[in-house]
C-alpha positions, 0 to 999 in steps of 0.5 A, a space after each residue: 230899948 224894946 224892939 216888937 213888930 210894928 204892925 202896919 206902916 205908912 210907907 215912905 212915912 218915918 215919924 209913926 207911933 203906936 199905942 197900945 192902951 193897958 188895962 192889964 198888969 200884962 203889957 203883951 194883951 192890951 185893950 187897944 192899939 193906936 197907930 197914927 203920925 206926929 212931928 216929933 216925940 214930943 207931939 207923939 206923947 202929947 196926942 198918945 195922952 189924948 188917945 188914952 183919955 179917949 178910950 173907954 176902960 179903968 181909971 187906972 189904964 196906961 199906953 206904952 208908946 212906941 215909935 216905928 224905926 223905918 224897918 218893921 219894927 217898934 221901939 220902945 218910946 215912954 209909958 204914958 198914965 192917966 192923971 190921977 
């Protein structure tokens, strides 16, 4: 598991995700970040492939999703691609 700040959180509110939208081979600067809620990893991945289709960039860009663990901060969850 990766463990980095989480950035900004709802309080009170445990199931928040981030996305961070990779152009780059360096995962550290990505294009974009996303924070929002889900109801389950499950429905996180699914919204953060939404999100990533969303955002404007190369075909090849990619999300590393990661979940809040309630105390600041974020854990590794999936690496989300594009269909190819």
């Amino acid at each position: 598991m990766t463990y980095r700040p989480f950035g900004i959180y709802v309080t009170g509110t445990t199931d928040e995700y981030r996305l961070d939208v990779v152009t780059d081979p360096e995962p550290d600067t990505p294009q974009a970040v996303t924070y929002f809620t889900a109801a389950d990893v499950d429905a996180a991945v699914r919204q953060a492939s939404r999100l990533l289709v969303a955002v404007d960039g190369p075909a090849d860009r990619y999300g590393e999703l990661y979940a809040h663990d309630g105390d600041g901060a974020a854990v590794y969850v999936d690496t989300i691609h594009l269909p190819a």
